[in-house]
C-alpha positions, 0 to 999 in steps of 0.5 A: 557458459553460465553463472550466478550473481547474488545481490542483497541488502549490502546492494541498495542505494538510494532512498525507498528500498527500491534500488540494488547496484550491483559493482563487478569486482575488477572493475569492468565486465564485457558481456559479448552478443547474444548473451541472455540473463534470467531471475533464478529466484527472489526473497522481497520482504512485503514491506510498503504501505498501503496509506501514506502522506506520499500517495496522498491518501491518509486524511479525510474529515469527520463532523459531528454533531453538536449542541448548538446545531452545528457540527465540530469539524475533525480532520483526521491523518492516518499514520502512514502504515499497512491498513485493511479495512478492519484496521483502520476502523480499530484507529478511528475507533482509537480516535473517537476513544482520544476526542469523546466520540463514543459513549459506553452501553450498560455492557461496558461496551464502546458504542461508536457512531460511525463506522467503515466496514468491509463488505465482502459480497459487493467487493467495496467498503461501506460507511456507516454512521448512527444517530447521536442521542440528544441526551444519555440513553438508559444504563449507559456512561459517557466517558470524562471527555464526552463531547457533549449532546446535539440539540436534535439527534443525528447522525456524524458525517464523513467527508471524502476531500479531493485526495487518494484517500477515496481512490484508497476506499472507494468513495468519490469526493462529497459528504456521507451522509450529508451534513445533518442526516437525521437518520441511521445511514448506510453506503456501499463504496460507489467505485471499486476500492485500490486497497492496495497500490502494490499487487505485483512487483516489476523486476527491471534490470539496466543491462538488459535490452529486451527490444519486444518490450517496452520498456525494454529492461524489464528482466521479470514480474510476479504477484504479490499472490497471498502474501501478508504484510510483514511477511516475505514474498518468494518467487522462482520461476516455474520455467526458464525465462530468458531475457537478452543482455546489452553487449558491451563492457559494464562497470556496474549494473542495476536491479529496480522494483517497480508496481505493476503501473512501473512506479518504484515501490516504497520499501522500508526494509532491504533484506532482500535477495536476487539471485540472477543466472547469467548465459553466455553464448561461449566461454571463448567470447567472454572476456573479463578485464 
């Protein structure tokens, strides 16, 4: 004997999207031995960050030069969002924009001195910065907020703290460039960027006993795959996976996302649906008081 439950965003408890309780209508279900569940499919909405103040990993330090020598101190926290490497340099470009850290070219172009882009052979980031110019160069305009001029031209200065922000872009801690560099500098990410913390879902499901495994409610798991952000992520298996059930009687029973480390994922929107297909051994052993 077979049967499907659905749960959906009616299901969720709790903070962080993560969690769906699922209250057997009479109160109380019995779930004889030998009984086997599966995941028939699942819609999750792709909507957990890659950069927040709770992964730790959203400020880092720039320095700029000044007209003293010296170098203006900027600490700088990325709003908590879904950033690629394109995005997130558009927000210090926007940063520089709202400092005075930028000058404008005959062009009417913004011209920045710093930059974090994506470096596709070499699967990293790369972090460049340019010289400042000690005085307005030809045919270009400095905005209202210009910053000022450094007495002796060079170059800004990213500082990766001890944080997750490195972990987040592939730099260790430390200065890049150094503090004070008077020439153009460039840098390839030394370790392999995370960009994501998320790159599969872990399905566990708190009636399920899969003694082989560890740990043991782990009902499912799929990738992310092509999926954006914003978008819905789909799965049904391609195969019937079966996984065994605990006997006994069960008021309620609990579905949880997890990352592919087991750590709950931070969701923000619980529009989901799960749809479970439940296999009992025989109708005569079931019982449903």
């Amino acid at each position: 004997m077979s049967f499907t439950l659905v749960l959906n965003s009616q299901n969720v408890i709790g903070t962080g999207n993560n969690t769906y309780k699922y209250d057997f209508i009479k109160g109380n279900f019995t779930i004889p031995e030998d009984s086997e569940v599966m995941v028939a499919n699942v819609q999750l909405p792709y909507s957990f960050y890659n950069i927040t103040s709770a992964y730790n990993n959203n400020q880092l330090k720039l320095y700029w030069p000044t007209a003293s020598s010296t170098n203006n101190t900027y600490t700088i926290t990325i709003p908590d969002g879904f950033y690629t490497t394109t995005s997130l340099n558009f927000f210090l470009q926007q940063y520089c924009i709202t400092n005075g850290l930028y000058l404008i070219n005959s062009s009417g172009q913004n011209v920045y001195y710093f930059s974090i882009q994506y470096n596709s052979y070499q699967y990293g980031n790369q972090i460049i910065t340019t010289l400042v110019p000690t005085a307005l160069p030809s045919g270009y305009t400095a905005p209202a907020n210009w910053v000022g001029y450094p007495v002796v031209s060079r170059t800004p200065s990213i500082e990766i703290l001890n944080n997750n922000f490195g972990t987040f872009l592939g730099f260790t801690t430390g200065f890049y460039p150094a503090l004070n560099t008077t020439s153009n500098y460039s840098a390839n990410s030394p370790i392999t960027p995370i960009g994501s913390y998320v790159n599969s879902i872990i399905i566990r499901c708190s009636l399920v006993s899969n003694k082989v495994g560890s740990p043991m409610d782990i009902i499912d798991s799929f990738t992310i795959g092509q999926t954006n952000f914003g978008a819905n992520i789909n799965y049904a298996p391609s195969v019937n996976k079966w996984v065994k059930l605990s006997a006994g009687t069960f008021s309620n029973f609990l579905i949880t996302f997890c990352d592919q480390n087991l750590n709950l994922i931070q969701a923000l929107d619980n529009n989901i649906l799960i749809t479970l297909l439940f296999k009992f051994p025989s109708p005569k052993l079931l019982k449903n008081e």
